[in-house]
N, C-alpha and C positions, 0 to 999 in steps of 0.2 A: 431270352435267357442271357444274362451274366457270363462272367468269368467264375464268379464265384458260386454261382448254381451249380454250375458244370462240374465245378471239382465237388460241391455235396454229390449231385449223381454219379460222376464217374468213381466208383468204389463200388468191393463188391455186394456190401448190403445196402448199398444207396441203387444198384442195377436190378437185385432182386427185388426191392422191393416197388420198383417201377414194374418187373412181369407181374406182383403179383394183385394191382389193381386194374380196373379198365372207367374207360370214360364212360359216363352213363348223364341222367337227366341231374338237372340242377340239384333236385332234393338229395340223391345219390353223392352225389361228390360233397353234399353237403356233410350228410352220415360217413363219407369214407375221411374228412379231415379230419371230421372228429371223433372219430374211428383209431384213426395215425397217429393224431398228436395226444392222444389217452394213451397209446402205448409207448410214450417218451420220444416220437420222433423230432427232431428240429424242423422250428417252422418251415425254415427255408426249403430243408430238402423236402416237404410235402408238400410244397408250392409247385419246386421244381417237377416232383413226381406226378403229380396232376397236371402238369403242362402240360410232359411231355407225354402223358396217355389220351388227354385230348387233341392233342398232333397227331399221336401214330392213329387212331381213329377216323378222321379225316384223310392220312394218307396212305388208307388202302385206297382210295381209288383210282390216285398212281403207283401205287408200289405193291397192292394186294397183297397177299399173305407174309409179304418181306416186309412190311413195315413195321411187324411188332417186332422185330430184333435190331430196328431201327431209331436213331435218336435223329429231331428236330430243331430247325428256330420256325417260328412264324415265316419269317421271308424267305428261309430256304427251301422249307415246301412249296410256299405257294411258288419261287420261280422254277423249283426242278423239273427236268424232262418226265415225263412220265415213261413208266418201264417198256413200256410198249415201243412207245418211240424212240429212245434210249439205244431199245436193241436195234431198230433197225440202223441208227447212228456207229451203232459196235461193227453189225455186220457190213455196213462200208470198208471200212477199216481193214475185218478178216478179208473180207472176199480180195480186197488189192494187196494179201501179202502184207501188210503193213503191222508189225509186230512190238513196235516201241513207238510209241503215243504220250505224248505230254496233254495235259486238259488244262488249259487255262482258262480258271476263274470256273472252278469244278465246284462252287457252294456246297451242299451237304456231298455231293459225290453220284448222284445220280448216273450221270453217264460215265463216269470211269468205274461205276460197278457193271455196265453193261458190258462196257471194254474188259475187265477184270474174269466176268466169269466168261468169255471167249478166248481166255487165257494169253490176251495181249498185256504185256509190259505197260503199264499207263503209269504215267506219274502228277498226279492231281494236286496243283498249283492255286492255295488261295491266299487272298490277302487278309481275309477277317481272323482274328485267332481264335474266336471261340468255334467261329462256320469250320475252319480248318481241323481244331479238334473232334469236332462231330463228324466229319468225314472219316478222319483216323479211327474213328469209334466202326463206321460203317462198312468203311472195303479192308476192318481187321483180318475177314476170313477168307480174303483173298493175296497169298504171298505175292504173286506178282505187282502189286501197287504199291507204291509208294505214296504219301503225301506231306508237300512240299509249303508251309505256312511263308509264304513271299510275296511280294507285287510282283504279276508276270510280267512287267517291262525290266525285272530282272533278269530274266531268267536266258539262257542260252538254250537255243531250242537246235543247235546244230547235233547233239546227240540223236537226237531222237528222229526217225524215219516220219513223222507226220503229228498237226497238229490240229487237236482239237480245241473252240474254244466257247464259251456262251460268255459272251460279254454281260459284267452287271453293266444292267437297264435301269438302274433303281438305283435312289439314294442309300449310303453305309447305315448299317442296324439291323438288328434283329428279327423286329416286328414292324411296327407303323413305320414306311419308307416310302418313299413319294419317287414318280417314276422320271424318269428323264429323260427331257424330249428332246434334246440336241444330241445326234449320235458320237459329235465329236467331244463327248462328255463320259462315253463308253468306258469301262476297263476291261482287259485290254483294250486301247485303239486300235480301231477298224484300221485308219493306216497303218500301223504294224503289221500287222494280220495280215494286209494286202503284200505288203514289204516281204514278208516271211512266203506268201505262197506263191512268190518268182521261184525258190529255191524247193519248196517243199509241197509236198499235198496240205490240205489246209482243210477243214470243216466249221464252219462258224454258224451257230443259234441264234436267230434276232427271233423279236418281233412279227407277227405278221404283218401289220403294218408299216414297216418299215420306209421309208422313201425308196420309190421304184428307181427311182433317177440315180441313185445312191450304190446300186447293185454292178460291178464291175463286167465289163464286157468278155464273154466268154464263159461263164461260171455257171453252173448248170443250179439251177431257184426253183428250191420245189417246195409248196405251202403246205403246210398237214390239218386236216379237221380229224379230233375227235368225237365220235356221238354229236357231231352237230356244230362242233367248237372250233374255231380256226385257231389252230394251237399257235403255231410258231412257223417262222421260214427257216430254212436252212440253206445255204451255201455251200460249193461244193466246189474243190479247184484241183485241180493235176488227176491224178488216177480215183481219186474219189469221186468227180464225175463222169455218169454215163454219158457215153458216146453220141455227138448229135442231141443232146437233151439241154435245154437252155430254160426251161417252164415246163416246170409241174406238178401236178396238185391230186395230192393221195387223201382218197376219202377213207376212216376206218371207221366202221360203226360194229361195234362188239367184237365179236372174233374175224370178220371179215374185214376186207379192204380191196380196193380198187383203185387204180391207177393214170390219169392220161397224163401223157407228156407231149411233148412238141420242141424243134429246134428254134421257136419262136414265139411271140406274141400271136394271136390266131384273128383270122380277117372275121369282122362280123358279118354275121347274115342281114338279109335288108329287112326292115318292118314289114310288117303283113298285117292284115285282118285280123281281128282277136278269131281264133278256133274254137274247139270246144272243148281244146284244153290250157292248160297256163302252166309251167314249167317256172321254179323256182332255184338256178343252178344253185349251187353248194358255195358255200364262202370260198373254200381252195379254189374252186375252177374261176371263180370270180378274179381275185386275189391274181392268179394266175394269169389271168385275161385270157383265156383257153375257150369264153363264150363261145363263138362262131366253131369251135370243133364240134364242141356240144350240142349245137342247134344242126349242124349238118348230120350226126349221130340221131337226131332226135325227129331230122325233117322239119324242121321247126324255123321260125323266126322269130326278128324280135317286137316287143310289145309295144315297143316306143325306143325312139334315138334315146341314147345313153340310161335307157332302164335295164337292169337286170332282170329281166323276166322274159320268158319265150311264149310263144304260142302255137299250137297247130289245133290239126284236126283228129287226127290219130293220139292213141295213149300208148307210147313205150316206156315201162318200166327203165330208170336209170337209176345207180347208183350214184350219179354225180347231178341227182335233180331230184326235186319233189315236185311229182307231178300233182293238178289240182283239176279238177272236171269243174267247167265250169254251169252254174242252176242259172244266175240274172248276172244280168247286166246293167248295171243303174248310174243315173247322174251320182256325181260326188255331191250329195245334197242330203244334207242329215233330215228335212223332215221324210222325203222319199223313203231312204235307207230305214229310215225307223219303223215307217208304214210296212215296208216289206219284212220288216224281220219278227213285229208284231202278229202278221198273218201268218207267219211262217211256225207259231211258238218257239220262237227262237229266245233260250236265256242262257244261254254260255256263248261265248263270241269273243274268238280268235283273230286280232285283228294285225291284217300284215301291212306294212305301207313302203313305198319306194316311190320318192317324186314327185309326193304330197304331202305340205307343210302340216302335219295333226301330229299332236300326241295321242296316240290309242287307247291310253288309260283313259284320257281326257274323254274322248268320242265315245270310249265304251260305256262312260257313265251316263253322257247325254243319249244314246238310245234306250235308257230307262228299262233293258231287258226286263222279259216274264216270260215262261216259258218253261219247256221239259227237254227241248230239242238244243242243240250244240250246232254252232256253224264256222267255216271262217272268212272272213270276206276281207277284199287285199284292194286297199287304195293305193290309186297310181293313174298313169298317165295310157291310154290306148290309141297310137298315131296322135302323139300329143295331147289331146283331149283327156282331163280330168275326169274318170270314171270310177267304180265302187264296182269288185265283182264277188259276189257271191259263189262258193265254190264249196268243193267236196275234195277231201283228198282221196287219194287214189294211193294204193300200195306202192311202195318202194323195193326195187328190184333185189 
């Protein structure tokens, strides 16, 4: 979206007339153009208006039922916090007292409406003008926010009692923006950031990935998975981090969540014997390097030196594992494996790998599947050795 989208939709029959269609299949939007533009609309604002219905579409499933009184770009959704996580970002904030909050580099405003509706002072800091106005459109129903169209190395942050900020990761634009992999290429810079939480509490959004090396001594790093997804790390310094906590890795999957932490990186377990189960920690716990807590939680070891995978003999339910029962065990040797899964009528096949140089897709086609039966079999290394296992999952706690 433009500048000049922006001001067709922002008005009020350029607003209503975005509630009063929704995204649907190709043919649909097809008949809703020509629907719009038959009753005298400008082209433009029915471009803009079918954008932004196919964004709010899309972003219920960070924002759920808040997104249709919401406006988008392309890049501001896909980088925004999702609301879930957002609020647990707010309630840091409430829980230390901390009542005037600056957001820098707030894109559509995601997390200064979590701050907003906890009824904390935020004042959401961007640099893009059209991302800044779409904010202003979004935390409207919230008086306590302000929003602030600037570069945050503008900004004086000595007002405000604590700082939050999600650095763009991504090249300037709307939509197609390419990610960037020098962090000292950040806005805000991470050295600021650092600069600033000598004096202040500080909350900073990266990447999960981010360079471990990179993470300031002291600062409590905790990784978040949604449904499965390792969203983001987040940073925490002065009274926004807990006590003692320096790694940690929150799993949520739908309305639940579950939490380990540690005041450090966690020792691993030693290799063992493959069991008769295989344990696949969660991206956060991984992330976290929190392995060796997990394997002593699980009685478990590991499957191979520097593989992510556990094994024992016993099945305990964990929320920070997908445990797998194991059926065979086989050479990493595609005639074999094809032979076994042939007998097996095996024709859906899940394949996991850690360790072992294959494309899956690749492999999946060369087992020539037929079958009625569904399997997933996890290439990898067991006491080093290149091996193929057959396995079943097992329910998740």
């Amino acid at each position: 979206m433009d500048r000049a989208e922006l001001v067709e939709l922002l008005t009020p029959s350029g607003l209503a007339l975005l509630d009063s269609v929704a995204a649907g299949t190709p043919a649909e939007l097809v008949s809703t153009v020509t629907k719009l533009r038959a009753e005298g609309h400008p082209a433009a604002l029915v471009s803009a208006v079918l954008g932004q219905a196919r964004l709010r579409a899309r972003a219920s499933r960070k924002f759920g039922v808040f997104a249709d009184r919401m406006l988008f770009t392309q890049a501001g959704l896909e980088q925004a916090t999702r609301l879930r996580v957002a609020a647990l970002h707010a309630g840091r904030f409430s829980s230390a007292g901390l009542s005037r909050v600056v957001d820098l580099g707030s894109g559509i405003g995601g997390d200064a409406l979590a701050l907003a509706s906890l009824d904390i002072a935020v004042t959401a800091v961007e640099i893009d003008e059209v991302t800044a106005a779409i904010a202003s459109y979004n935390l409207a129903p919230f008086p306590t926010s302000t929003v602030i169209h600037a570069d945050a190395r503008d900004i004086d942050v000595e007002p405000f009692d604590a700082v939050f900020a999600d650095p763009a990761r991504r090249s300037a634009g709307h939509s197609e923006t390419e990610r960037l992999t020098d962090p000292d290429d950040y806005t805000p810079p991470l050295d600021l950031l650092w600069e600033v939480a000598e004096r202040k509490p500080v909350g900073v959004k990266l990447g999960p990935g981010f360079d471990r090396s990179r993470i300031p001594a002291g600062v409590e790093a905790q990784w978040i998975s949604v449904d499965g997804d390792v969203v983001e790390l987040g940073l925490w310094t002065g009274v926004l981090a807990r006590p003692g906590v320096t790694r940690a890795a929150l799993v949520i999957v739908g309305d639940a969540a579950a939490e380990m932490t540690s005041d450090g990186d966690s020792e691993d377990e030693a290799v063992r014997p493959l069991g008769s189960y295989v344990y696949e920690p969660n991206g956060a716990v991984i992330r976290a390097r929190l392995i060796g807590d997990l394997a002593r939680r699980l009685g478990a070891g590991l499957l191979s030196e520097r593989i992510a995978y556990l094994t024992s003999d016993e099945f305990v339910p964990s929320p920070f594992a997908q445990a797998f029962r194991v059926v065979a065990d086989l050479p990493l040797d595609e005639k074999t494996i094809k032979k076994e899964l042939r007998s097996r009528g095996i024709g859906v096949l899940e394949v996991k790998k850690r360790g072992a140089d294959i494309d899956p897709a690749v492999f999946r086609r060369k087992m020539s599947l037929s079958g009625t039966r569904s399997a997933t079999i996890i290439l990898t290394r067991v006491a080093g050795r290149h091996r193929a296992l057959l396995v079943d999952r097992e329910p998740s706690d």
